[in-house]
C-alpha positions in Angstrom: 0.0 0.0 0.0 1.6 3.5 -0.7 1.8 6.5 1.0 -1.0 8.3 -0.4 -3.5 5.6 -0.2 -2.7 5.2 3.6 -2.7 8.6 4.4 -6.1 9.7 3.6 -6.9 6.4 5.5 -5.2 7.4 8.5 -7.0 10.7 8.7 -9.9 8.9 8.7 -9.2 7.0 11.6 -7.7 9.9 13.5 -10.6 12.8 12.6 -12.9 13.8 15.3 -12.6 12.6 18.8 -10.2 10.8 18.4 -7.1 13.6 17.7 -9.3 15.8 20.2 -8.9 13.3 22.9 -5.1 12.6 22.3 -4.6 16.7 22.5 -7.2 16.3 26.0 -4.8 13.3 27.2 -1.4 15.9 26.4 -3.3 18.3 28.4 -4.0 16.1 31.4 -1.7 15.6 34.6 -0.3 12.5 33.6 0.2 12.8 30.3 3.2 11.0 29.7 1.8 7.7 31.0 -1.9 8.8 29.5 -1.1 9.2 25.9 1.3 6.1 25.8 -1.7 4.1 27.2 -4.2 5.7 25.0 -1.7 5.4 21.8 -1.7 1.6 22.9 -4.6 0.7 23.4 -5.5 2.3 20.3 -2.3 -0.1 18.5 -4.1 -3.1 19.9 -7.8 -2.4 18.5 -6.4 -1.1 15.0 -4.4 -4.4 14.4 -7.4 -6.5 15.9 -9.6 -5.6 13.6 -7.2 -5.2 10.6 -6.1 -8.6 11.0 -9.6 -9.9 11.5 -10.3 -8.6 8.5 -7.4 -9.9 7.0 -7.2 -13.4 8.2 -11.5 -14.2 7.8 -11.4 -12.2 4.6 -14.7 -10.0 5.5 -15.8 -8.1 2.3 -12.8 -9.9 0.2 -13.7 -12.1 -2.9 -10.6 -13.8 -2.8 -9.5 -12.4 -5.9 -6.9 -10.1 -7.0 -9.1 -6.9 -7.7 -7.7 -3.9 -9.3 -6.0 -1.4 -7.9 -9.0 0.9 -7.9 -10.8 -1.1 -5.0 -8.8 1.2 -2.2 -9.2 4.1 -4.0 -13.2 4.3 -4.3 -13.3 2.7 -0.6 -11.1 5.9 0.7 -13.5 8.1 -1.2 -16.3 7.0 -0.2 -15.6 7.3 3.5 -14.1 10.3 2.5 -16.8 11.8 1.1 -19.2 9.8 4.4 -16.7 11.8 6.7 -17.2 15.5 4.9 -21.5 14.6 5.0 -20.9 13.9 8.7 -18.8 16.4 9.9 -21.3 19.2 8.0 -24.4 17.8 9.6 -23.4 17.8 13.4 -21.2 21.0 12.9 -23.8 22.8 15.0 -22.7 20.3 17.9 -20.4 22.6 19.7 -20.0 21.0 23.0 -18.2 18.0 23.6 -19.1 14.3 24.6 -19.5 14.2 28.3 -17.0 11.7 28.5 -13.7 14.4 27.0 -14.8 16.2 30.7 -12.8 13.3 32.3 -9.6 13.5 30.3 -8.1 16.2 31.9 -8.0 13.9 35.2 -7.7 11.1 33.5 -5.5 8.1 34.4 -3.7 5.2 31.9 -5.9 2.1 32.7 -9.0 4.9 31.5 -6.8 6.5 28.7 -5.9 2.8 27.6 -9.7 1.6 27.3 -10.4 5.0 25.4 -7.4 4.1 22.8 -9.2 0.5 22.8 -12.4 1.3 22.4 -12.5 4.8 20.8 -10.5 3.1 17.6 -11.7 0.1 17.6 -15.4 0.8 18.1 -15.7 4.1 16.3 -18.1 2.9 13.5 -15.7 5.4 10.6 -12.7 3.4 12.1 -14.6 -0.5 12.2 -15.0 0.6 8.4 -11.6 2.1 7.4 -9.9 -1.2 9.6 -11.7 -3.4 7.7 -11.3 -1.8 4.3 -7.9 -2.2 4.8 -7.8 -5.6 6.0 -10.0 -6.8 3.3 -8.3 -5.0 0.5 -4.8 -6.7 1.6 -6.7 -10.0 1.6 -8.4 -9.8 -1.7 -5.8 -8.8 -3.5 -3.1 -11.4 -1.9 -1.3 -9.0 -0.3 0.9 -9.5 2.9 -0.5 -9.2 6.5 2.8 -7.3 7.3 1.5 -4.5 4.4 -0.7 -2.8 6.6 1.7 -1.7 9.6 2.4 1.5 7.2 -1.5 2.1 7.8 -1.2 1.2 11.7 2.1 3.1 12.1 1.0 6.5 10.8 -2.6 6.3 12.5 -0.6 6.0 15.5 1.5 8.6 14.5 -0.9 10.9 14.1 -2.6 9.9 17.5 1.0 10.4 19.3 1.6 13.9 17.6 0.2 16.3 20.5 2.6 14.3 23.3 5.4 14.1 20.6 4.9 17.8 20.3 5.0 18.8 24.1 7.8 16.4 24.3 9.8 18.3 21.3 8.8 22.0 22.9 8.5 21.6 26.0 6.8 24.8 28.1 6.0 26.0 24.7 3.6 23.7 24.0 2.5 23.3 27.4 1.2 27.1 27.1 0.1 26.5 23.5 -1.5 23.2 23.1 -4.8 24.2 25.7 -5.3 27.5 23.1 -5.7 24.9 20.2 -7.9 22.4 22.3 -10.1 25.2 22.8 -9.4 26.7 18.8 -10.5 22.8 17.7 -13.7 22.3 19.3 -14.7 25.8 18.5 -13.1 25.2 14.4 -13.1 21.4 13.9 -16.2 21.1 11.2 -14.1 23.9 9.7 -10.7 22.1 9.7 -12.2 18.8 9.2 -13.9 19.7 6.0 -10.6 21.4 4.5 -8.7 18.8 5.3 -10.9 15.8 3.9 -11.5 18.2 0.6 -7.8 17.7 0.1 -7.6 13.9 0.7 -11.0 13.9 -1.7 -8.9 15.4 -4.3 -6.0 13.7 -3.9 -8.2 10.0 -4.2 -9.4 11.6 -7.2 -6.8 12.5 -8.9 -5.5 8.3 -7.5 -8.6 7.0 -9.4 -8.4 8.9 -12.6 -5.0 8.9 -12.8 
């Protein structure tokens, strides 16, 4: 799987409550500890499902499809994500449960991770799409630790980023907890345009 067919699927994974929780878990007390737990927990319920996929071939054919499958998959969830972000952007406050993050603890942050990516019904989707696309088209298992490695990535940047700047970041990364939920729909759309075009221009190229 290349880059830019795993990327858009990555942001996927990651867009929504899932990035806001890892900046909530940077945020909180322990948050060394809290965002290693929720980036594992999150590890384990990725490859799960990915595997599951995989392994029981859910959604596969068993035959080698064309390389178009992953595109038009990406899109439409893509294009599922950008409906879905429009229609609740007038949802401003948060899921009662992101009220506990800030005094969260890692056994909590590590069943978020668990559940949050594993159980998110964009992420069963993308997981699976992934898994089955690797399977149909009798790729290796081991292809789709690019797809893991950068969801995680993406889910690790906010402690990656306190850790790099220290005090910095400590002062800046409350200001763009608060500038996200106020701006997500915003952001979210922008960004998914992008990946939109970019699976476009992967399918008609």
């Amino acid at each position: 799987m290349s880059f830019l067919r795993v990327l858009p699927l990555a942001f996927v994974m990651i867009a929504g409550p899932q990035i806001l929780s890892a900046i909530f878990l940077a945020t909180s007390e322990n948050w060394r500890r809290n965002s290693a737990a929720f980036v594992f927990g999150s590890a384990l319920s990725i490859t799960l499902l990915v595997s599951l996929a995989y392994f029981l071939g859910i959604g596969a054919n068993r035959q080698r499809g064309s390389n178009t499958t992953l595109s038009v998959i990406v899109l439409v969830l893509l294009l599922a994500a950008m409906v879905h972000t429009y229609l609740t952007r007038e949802e401003s406050e948060p899921p009662k449960w992101m009220g506990k993050l800030t005094t969260a603890n890692p056994r909590f942050s590590f069943r978020l991770g668990f559940l949050l990516l594993g159980f998110f019904p964009t992420d069963i989707l993308t997981s699976v799409a992934v898994g089955s696309y690797l399977s149909a088209n009798g790729l290796a298992w081991t292809d789709s630790f690019g797809f893991i490695a950068i969801t995680l990535l993406f889910l690790a940047l906010p402690s990656l980023v306190l850790l790099a700047f220290g005090k910095r970041a400590q002062a800046w990364l409350p200001k763009a907890r608060e500038w996200m939920n106020d701006n997500s729909w915003v952001v979210s759309e922008a960004v998914i345009l992008l990946f939109v075009g970019m699976s476009l221009n992967d399918l008609l190229g």
